[in-house]
C-alpha positions as CSV (number, residue, x, y, z in Angstrom):
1,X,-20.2,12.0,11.7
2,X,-20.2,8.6,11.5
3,X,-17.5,8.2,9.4
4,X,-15.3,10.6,11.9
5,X,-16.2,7.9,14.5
6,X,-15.0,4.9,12.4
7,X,-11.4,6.8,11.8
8,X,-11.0,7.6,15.4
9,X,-11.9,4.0,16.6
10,X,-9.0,3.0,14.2
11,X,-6.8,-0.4,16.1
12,X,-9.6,-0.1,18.5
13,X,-8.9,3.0,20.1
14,X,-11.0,5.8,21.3
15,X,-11.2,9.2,21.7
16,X,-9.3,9.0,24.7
17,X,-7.2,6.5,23.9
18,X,-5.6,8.6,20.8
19,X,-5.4,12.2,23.4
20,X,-3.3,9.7,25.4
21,X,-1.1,8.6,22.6
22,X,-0.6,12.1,21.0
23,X,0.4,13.6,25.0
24,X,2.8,10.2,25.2
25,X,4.5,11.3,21.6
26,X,4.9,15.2,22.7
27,X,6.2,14.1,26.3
28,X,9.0,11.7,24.1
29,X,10.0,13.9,21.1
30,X,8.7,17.3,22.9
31,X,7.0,20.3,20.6
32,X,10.2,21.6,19.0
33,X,11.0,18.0,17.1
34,X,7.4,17.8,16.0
35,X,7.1,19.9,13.2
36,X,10.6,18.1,11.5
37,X,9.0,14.3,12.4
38,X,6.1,15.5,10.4
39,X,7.9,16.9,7.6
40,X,10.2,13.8,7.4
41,X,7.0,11.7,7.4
42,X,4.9,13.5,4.8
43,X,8.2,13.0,2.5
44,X,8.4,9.2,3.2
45,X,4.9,9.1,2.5
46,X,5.5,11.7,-0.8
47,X,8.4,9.5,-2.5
48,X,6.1,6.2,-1.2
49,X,3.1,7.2,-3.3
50,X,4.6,8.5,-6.8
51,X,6.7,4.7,-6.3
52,X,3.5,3.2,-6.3
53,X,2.4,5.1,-9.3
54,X,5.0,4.4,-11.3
55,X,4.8,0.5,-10.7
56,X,0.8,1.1,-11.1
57,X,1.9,2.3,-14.6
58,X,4.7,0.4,-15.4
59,X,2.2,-2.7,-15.1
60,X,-0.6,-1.3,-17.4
61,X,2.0,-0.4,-19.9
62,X,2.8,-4.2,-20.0
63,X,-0.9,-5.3,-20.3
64,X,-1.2,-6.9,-23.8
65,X,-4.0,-4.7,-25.7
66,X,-7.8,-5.6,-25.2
67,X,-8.0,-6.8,-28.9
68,X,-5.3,-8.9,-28.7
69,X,-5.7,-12.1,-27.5
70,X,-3.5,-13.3,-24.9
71,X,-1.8,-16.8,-25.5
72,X,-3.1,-19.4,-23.4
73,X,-1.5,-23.0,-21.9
74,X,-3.1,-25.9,-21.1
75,X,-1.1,-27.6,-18.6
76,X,-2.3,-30.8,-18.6
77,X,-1.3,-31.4,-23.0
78,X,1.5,-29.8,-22.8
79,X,2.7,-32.0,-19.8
80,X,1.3,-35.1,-21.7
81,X,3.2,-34.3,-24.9
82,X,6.7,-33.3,-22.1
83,X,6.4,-36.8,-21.0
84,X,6.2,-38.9,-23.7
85,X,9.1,-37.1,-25.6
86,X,11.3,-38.3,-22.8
């Protein structure tokens, strides 16, 4: 129950405050456009999440393999050794 009260207090609204907002969307789009703003949003929200799972993958297939070690740069030699080759 209490996590049903943290979701409805979302942006720091209430109960009421959210029955207000929902009556202010039906009085604007009325009950017929509903069902098609819903649809169009589940979609967004769809194509949104695979996107986001393909650049979740896309990142780990980059990551160089656990055994392997990575190459490293220390900044401050290699900006010693840039200077006095100038």
């Amino acid at each position: 129950m209490d996590h049903l009260n943290q979701s409805l207090a979302a942006f720091g609204f209430g109960p009421w405050e959210w029955v207000v907002v929902i009556m202010a969307i039906l009085l604007l789009f009325g009950g017929k456009k509903l069902p098609e703003l819903a649809r169009g949003l589940g979609k967004g929200l769809r194509i949104f999440k695979e996107e986001l799972q393909g650049i979740t993958k896309d990142l780990e297939d980059d990551k160089p393999p656990a055994d392997q070690p990575r190459p490293t740069r220390h900044s401050s030699q290699d900006d010693t050794e840039d200077q006095t080759k100038s």
